[in-house]
C-alpha positions in Angstrom: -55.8 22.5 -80.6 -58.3 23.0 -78.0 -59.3 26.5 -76.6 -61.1 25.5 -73.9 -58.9 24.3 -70.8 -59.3 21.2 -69.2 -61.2 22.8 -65.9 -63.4 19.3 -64.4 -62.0 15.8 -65.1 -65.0 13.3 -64.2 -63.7 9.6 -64.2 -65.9 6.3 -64.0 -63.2 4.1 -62.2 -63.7 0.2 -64.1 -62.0 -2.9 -63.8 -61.2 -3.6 -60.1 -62.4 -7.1 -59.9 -61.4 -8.4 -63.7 -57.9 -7.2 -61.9 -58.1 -8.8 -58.9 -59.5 -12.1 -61.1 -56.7 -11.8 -63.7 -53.8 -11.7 -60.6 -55.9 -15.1 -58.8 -57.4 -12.7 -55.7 -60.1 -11.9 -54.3 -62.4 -9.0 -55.3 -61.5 -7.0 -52.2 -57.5 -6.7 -53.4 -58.9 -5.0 -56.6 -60.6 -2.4 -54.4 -57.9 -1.7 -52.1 -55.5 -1.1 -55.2 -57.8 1.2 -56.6 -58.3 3.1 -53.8 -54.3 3.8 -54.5 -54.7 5.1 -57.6 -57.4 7.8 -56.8 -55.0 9.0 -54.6 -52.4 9.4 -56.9 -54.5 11.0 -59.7 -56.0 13.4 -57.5 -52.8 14.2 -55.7 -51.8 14.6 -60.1 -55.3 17.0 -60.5 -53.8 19.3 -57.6 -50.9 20.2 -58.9 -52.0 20.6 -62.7 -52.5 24.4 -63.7 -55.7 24.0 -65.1 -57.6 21.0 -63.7 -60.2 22.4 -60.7 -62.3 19.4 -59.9 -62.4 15.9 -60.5 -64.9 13.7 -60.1 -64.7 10.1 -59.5 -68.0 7.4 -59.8 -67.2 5.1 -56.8 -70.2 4.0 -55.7 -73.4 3.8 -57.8 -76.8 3.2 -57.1 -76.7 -0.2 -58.8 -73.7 -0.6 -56.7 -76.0 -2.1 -53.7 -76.6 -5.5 -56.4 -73.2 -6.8 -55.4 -72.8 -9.4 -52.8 -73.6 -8.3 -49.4 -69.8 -9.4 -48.4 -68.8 -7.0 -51.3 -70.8 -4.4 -50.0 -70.0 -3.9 -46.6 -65.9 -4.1 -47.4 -66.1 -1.5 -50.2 -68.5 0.8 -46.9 -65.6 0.1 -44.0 -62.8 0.7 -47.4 -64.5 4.1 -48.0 -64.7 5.1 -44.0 -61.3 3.8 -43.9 -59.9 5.7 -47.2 -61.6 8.9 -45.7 -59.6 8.7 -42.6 -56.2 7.9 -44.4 -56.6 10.6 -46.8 -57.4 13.4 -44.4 -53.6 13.9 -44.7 -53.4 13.9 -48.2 -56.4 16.3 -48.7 -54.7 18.9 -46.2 -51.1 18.5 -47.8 -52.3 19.4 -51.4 -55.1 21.9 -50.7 -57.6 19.6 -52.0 -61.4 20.0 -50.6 -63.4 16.9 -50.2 -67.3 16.6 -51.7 -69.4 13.5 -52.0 -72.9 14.1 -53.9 -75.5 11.3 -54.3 -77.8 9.8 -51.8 -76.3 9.3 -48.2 -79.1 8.1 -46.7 -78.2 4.4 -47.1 -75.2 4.8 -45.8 -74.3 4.1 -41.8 -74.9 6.7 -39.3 -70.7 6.5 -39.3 -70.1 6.7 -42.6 -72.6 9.5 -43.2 -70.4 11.4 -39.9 -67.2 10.3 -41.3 -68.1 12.2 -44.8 -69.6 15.5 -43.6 -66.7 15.7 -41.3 -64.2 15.2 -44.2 -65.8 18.1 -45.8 -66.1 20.1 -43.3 -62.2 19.9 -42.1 -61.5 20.5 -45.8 -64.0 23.4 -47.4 -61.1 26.2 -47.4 -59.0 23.8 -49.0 -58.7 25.8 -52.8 -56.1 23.8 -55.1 -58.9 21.0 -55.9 -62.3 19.9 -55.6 -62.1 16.0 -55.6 -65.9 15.0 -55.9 -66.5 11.1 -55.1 -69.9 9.8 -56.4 -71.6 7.8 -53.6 -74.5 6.0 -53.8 -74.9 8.2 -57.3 -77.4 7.8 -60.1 -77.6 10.5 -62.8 -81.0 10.7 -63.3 -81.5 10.6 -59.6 -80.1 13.4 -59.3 -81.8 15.1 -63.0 -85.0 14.1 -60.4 -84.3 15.1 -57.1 -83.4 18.8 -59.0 -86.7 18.9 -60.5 -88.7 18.2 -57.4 -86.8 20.4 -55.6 -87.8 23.0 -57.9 -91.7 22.4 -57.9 -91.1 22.3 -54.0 -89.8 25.9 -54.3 -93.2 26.6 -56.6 -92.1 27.1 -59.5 -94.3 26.9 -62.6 -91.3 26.5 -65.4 -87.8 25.9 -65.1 -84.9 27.0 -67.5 -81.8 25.5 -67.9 -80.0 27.2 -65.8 -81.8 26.6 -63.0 -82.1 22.6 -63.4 -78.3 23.1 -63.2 -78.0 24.9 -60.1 -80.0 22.5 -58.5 -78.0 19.6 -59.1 -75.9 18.5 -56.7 -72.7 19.5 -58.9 -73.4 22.8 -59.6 -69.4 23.2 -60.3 -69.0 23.3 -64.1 -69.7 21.2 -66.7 -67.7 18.1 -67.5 -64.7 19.1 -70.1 -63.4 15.3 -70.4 -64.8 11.9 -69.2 -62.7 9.1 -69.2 -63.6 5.3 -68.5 -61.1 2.5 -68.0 -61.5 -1.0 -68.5 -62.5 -0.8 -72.2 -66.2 -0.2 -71.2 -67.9 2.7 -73.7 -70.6 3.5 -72.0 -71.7 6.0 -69.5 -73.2 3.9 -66.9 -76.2 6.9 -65.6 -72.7 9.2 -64.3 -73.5 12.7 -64.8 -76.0 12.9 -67.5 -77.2 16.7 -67.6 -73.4 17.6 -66.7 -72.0 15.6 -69.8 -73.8 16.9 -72.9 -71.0 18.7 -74.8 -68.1 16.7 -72.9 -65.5 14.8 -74.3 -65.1 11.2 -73.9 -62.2 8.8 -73.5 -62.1 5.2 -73.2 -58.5 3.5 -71.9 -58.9 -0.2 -72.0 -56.2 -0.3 -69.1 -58.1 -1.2 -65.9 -58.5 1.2 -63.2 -55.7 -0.8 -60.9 -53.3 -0.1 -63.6 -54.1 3.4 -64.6 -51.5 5.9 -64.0 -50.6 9.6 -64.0 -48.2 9.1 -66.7 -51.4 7.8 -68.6 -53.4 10.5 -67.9 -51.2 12.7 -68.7 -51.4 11.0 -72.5 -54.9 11.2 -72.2 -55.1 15.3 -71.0 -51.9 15.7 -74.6 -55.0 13.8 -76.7 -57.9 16.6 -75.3 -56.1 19.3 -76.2 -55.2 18.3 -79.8 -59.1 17.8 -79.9 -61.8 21.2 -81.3 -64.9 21.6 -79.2 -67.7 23.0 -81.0 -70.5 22.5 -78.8 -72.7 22.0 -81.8 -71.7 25.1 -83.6 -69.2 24.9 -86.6 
């Protein structure tokens, strides 16, 4: 059994569209029911005993290859979803982050998220991180160049990771839905020692009841972080 507790659930969120195309809809419907389900599992993450973040990829930076159409209703779905889930955030206790690049983003959005985190930093039951505009090694590089900006001549490990822009923890457990295995340049430095799970149950469909399952499976699991 494990002896580490699960503390940060990171979760690449897969299988929106192949939903929306399995059901006869459009794209968009897959979107709009997953933005459901990352409000029930974070609502879940808040009131677990252990979990203290959880981090969810929703928008990478290969994201921007979709169609245009695409695109722009996954940006107003995200100002949207923001707006809705002020509520939800207050209710539960749950602080709101984004990390990744911004910049891209409309001069609404960008307000939209800073004032979401700002109404929400005292907030202590949950961290819910959403990945926008995120690439891992993007953010492995921006934390390197902002440490030769600060003039230093060699960097340890520690301080790479207190440069990133998820200086939180480490990852404890990743899981992907959809039946992807792959890791898709999501939190590179942050998973080295984590443990992986992949559901083949598209992110529409995934449940608390599941991840529950999946949290009973981590804990019957020994973490050795490359000792014996």
């Amino acid at each position: 059994m494990s002896d580490t507790p699960l503390k940060h659930l990171a979760i690449i969120m897969d299988g929106n569209g192949r939903w929306a195309k399995q059901r006869g809809l459009k794209r968009t419907k897959g979107h709009e029911k997953g933005a459901e389900i990352i409000r029930e599992i974070t609502t879940y993450c808040a009131k677990h005993p252990t979990i203290e973040t959880a981090t969810f990829y929703a928008f990478s930076t290969e994201n921007w290859k979709r169609p245009k159409l695409e695109v722009e209703f996954l940006m107003k779905m995200l100002e949207k979803y923001l707006k809705e889930e002020l509520n939800t955030y207050q209710e539960h206790g749950i602080r709101f982050q984004a990390i990744g690049d911004l910049s891209r983003f409309s001069k609404a959005l960008q307000k939209r998220i800073l004032k979401t985190q700002e109404l929400t930093k005292n907030n202590t039951s949950l961290i819910q991180v959403l990945a926008l505009n995120y690439g891992g090694r993007a953010e492995i590089t921006a934390a390197v160049n902002r440490l030769i900006t600060e003039g230093n001549k060699s960097v340890t490990e520690e301080d790479i990771s207190a440069a990133l822009q998820t200086p939180y923890s480490d990852i404890d457990l990743l899981i992907r839905t959809s039946g992807e295995e792959r890791i898709s340049n999501f939190l590179l430095w942050q998973l080295s020692y984590s443990e992986l799970y992949f559901t083949p149950t598209l992110w529409p469909d995934f449940n608390a009841k599941e991840l529950d399952t999946i949290i009973e499976n981590y804990t019957q699991r020994t973490r050795r972080f490359g000792g014996v």
